[in-house]
DRENDO-1510 file (C-alpha; in Angstrom, 1 decimal, always signed):
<recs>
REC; n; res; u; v; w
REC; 1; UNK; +22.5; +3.9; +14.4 .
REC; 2; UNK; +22.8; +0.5; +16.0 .
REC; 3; UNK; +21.8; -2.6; +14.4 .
REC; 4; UNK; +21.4; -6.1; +15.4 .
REC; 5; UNK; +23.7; -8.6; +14.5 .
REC; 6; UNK; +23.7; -10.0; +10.7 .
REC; 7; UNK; +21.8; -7.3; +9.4 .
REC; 8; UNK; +23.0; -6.3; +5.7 .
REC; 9; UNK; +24.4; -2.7; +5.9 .
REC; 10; UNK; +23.1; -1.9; +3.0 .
REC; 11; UNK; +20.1; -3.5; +0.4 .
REC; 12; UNK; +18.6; -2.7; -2.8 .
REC; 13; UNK; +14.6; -3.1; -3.2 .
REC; 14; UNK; +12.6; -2.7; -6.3 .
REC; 15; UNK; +9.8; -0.4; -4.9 .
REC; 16; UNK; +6.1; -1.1; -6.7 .
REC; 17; UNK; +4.0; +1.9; -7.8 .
REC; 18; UNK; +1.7; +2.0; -4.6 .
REC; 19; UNK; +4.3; +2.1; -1.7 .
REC; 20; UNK; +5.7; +4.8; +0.3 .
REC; 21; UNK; +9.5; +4.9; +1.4 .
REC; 22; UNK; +8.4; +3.9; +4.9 .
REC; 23; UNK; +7.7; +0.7; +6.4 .
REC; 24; UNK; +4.3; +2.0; +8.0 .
REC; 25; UNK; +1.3; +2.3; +5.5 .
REC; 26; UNK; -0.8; +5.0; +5.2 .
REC; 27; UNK; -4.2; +5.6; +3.7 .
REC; 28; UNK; -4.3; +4.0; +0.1 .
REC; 29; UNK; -0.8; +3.5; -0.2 .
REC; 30; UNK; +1.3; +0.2; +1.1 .
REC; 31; UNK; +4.1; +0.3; +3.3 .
REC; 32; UNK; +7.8; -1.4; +2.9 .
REC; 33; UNK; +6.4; -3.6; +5.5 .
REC; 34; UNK; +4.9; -5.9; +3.0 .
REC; 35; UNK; +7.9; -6.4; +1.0 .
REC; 36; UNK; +10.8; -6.3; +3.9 .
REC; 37; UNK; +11.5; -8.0; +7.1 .
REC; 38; UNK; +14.1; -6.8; +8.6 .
REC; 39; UNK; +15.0; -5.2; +11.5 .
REC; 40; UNK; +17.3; -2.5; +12.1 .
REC; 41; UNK; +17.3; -1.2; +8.4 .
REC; 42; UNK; +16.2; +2.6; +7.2 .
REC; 43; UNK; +15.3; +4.2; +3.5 .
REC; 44; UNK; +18.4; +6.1; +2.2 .
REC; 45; UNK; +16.7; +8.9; -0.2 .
REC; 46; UNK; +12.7; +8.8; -1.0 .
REC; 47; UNK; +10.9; +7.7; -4.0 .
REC; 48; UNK; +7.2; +8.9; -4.3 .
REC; 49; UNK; +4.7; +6.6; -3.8 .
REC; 50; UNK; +3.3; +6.7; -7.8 .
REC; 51; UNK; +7.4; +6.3; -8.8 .
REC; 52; UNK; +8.9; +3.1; -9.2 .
REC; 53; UNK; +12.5; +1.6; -8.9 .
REC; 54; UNK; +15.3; +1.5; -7.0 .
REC; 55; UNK; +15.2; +2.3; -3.1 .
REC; 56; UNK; +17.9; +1.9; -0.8 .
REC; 57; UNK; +17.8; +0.9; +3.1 .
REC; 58; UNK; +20.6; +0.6; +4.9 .
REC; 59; UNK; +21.6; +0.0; +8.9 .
REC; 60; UNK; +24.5; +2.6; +8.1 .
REC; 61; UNK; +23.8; +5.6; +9.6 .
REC; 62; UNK; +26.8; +7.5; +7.8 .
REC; 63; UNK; +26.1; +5.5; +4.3 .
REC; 64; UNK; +22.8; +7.0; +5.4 .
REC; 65; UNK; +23.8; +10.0; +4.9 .
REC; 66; UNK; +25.8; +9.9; +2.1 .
REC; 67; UNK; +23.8; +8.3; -0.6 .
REC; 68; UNK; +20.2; +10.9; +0.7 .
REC; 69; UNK; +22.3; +14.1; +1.5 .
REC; 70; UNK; +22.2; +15.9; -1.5 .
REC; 71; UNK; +25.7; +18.0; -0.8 .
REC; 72; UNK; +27.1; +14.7; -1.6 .
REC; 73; UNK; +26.0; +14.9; -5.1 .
REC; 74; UNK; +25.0; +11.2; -5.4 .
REC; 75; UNK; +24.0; +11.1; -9.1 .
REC; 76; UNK; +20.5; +9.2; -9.3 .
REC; 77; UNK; +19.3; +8.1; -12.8 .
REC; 78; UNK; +15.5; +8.1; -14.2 .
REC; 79; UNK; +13.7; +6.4; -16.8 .
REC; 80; UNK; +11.0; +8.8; -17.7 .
REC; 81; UNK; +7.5; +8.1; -19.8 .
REC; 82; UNK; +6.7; +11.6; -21.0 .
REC; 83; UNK; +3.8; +13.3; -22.9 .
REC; 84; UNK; +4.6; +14.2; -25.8 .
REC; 85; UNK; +8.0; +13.5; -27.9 .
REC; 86; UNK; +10.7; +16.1; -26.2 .
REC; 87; UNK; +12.5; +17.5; -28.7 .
REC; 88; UNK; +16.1; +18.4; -28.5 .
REC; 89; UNK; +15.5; +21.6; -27.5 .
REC; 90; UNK; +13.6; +20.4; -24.6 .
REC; 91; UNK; +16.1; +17.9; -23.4 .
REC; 92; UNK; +18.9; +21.1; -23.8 .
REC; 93; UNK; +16.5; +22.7; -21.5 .
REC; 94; UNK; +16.8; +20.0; -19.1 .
REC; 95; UNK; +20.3; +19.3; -19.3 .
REC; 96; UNK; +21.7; +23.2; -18.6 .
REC; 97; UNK; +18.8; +23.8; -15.5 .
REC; 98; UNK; +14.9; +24.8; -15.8 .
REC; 99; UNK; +13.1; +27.6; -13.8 .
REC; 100; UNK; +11.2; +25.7; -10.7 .
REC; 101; UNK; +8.8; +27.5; -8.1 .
REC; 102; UNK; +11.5; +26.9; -5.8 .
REC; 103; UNK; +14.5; +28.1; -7.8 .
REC; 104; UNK; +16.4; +26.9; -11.0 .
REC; 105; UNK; +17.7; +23.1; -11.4 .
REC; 106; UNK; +21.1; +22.1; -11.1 .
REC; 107; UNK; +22.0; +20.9; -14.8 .
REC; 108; UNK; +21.3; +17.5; -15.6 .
REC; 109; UNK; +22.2; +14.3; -18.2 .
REC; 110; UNK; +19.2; +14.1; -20.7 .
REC; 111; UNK; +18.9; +12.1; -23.7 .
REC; 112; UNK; +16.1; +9.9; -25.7 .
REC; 113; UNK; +16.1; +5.8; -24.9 .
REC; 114; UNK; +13.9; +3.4; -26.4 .
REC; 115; UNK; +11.4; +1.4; -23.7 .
REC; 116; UNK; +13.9; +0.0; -21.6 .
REC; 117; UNK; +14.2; -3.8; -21.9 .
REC; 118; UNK; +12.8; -6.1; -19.8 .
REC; 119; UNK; +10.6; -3.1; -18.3 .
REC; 120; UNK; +7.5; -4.8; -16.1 .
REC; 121; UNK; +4.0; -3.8; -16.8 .
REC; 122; UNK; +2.9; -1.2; -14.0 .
REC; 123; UNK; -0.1; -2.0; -11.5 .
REC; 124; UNK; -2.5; +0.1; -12.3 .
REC; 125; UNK; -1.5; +0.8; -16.2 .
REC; 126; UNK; -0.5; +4.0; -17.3 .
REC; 127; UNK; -3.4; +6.0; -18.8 .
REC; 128; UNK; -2.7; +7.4; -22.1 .
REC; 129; UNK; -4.4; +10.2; -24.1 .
REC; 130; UNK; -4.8; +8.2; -27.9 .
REC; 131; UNK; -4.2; +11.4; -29.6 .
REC; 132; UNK; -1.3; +12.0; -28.1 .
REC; 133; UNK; +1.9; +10.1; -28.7 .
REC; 134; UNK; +4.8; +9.4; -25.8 .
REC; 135; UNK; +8.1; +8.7; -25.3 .
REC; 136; UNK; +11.2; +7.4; -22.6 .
REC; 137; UNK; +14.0; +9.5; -21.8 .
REC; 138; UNK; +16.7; +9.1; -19.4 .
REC; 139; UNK; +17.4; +12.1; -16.8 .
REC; 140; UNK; +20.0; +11.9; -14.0 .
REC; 141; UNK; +20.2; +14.6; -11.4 .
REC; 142; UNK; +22.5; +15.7; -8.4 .
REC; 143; UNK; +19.6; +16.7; -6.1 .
REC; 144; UNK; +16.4; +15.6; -4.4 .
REC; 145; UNK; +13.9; +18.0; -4.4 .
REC; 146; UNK; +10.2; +16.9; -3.9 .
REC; 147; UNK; +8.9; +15.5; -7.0 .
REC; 148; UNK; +11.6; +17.3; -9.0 .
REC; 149; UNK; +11.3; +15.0; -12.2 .
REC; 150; UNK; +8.0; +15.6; -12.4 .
REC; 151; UNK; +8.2; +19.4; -12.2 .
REC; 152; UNK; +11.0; +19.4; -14.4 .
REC; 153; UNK; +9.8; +17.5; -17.7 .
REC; 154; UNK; +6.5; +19.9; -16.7 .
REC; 155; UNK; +8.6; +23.2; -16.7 .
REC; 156; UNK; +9.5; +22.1; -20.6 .
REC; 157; UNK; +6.4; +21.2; -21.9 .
REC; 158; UNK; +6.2; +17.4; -21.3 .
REC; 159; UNK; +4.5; +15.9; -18.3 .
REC; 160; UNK; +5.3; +12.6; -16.6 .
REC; 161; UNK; +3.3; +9.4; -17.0 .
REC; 162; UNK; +5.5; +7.0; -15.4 .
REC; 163; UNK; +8.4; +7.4; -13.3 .
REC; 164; UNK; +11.3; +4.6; -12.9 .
REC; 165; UNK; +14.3; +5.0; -10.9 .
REC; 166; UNK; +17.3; +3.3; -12.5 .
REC; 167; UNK; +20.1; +4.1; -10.4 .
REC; 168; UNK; +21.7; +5.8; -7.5 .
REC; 169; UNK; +25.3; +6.7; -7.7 .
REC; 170; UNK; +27.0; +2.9; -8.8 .
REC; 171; UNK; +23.9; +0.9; -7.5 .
REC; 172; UNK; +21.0; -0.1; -9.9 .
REC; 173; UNK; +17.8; -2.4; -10.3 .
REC; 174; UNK; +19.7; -5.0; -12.4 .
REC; 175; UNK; +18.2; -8.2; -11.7 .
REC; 176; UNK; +15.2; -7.5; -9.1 .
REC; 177; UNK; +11.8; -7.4; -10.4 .
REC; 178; UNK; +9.1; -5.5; -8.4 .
REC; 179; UNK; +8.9; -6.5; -4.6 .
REC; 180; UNK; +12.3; -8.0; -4.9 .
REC; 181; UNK; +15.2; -7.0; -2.6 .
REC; 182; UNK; +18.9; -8.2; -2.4 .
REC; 183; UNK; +21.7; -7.1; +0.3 .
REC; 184; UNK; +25.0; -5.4; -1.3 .
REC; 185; UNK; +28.2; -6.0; +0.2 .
REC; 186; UNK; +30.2; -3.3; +0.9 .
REC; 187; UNK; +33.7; -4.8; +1.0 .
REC; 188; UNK; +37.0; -2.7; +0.3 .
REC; 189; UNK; +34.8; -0.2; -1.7 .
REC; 190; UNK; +33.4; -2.7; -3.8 .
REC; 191; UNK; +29.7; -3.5; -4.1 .
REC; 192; UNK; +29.1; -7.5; -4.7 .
REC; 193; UNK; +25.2; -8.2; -5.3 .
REC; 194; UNK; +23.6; -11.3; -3.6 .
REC; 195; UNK; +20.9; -13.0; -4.8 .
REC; 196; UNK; +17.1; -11.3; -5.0 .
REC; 197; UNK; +14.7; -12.2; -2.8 .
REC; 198; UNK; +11.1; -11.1; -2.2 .
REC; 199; UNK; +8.3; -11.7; +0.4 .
REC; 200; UNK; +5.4; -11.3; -2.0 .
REC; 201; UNK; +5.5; -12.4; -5.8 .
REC; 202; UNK; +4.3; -9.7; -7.7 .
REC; 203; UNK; +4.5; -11.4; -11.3 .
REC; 204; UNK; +2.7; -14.1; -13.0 .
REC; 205; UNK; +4.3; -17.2; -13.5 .
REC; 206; UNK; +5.5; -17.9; -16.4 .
</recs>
């Protein structure tokens, strides 16, 4: 995979609610194409259109590979608005592997977290139930199956209101609001942020 000259090999975006993992719109959903101009850059591992968080393009075609491939194990880290208030039963459940329609889960890192701080305000809200109360865990997983998260807080009893994507592997969202993307440099194996930078302001001044 070629790329032109001075393209980052690899960036972190903050992906709104609303937009696929491809530059192209489609139907109700935005594209990356509203948020990121540049050429020569792919999407390294999907995030649903109605998640949110941390995205990764890259010009790499090997880093590519690495970070979506899921024989690589790439750990990638969730911040998870469930229905319901998991007990620890349920996040045992989730931690040695639940039954899927497409096979059991490889085991996972579960615990309870308060509402992370600083989290934005998604676009549309939430919809809550009143009568029913909710609550934030944190899941990481080794794999990538389609909408796995979801199906997994499902499989024990709590759905998923809102989906956030912390992390992948060593990268995270520190520092980028929604909309906003910065390039990482890879140098000597170590991963030096620049600063964030959007094309569209999502937030409200404050």
């Amino acid at each position: 995979m070629a790329a032109p000259p001075g393209t980052p090999r690899l960036i972190a975006f903050n992906k709104p609610y609303g937009v696929l993992s491809q530059f192209t719109p489609e139907g109700r959903w935005a594209g990356l194409k509203d948020y990121i101009d540049l050429p020569g850059v792919y999407v390294a591992g999907r995030l649903d259109a109605d998640s949110e968080g941390l995205l990764l393009l890259t010009s790499d075609g090997a880093l590519q590979a690495r970070i979506s491939d899921p024989r690589h194990k790439m750990e990638k880290t969730y911040w998870v608005q469930v229905e319901g208030e998991p007990d620890e039963a349920a996040l045992e459940a989730l931690r040695r592997g639940v039954q899927l329609n497409d096979g059991p889960t490889r085991p996972a890192r579960a615990r309870h977290i308060d509402e992370p701080a600083g989290l934005w305000e998604r676009i549309p809200p939430v919809r809550f139930r009143q009568s029913i109360p909710t609550r934030w865990i944190e899941l990481a997983i080794r794999e990538g199956r389609n909408r796995q998260v979801r199906r997994m807080t499902a499989a024990v009893g709590f759905p998923t209101l809102r989906l956030v994507r912390a992390a992948i592997g060593p990268y995270t969202l520190d520092g980028l609001a929604p909309g906003q993307w910065r390039p990482l440099l890879v140098e000597e194996g170590q991963i030096r942020p620049e600063p964030a930078k959007n094309k569209r302001r999502l937030l409200p001044k404050t």
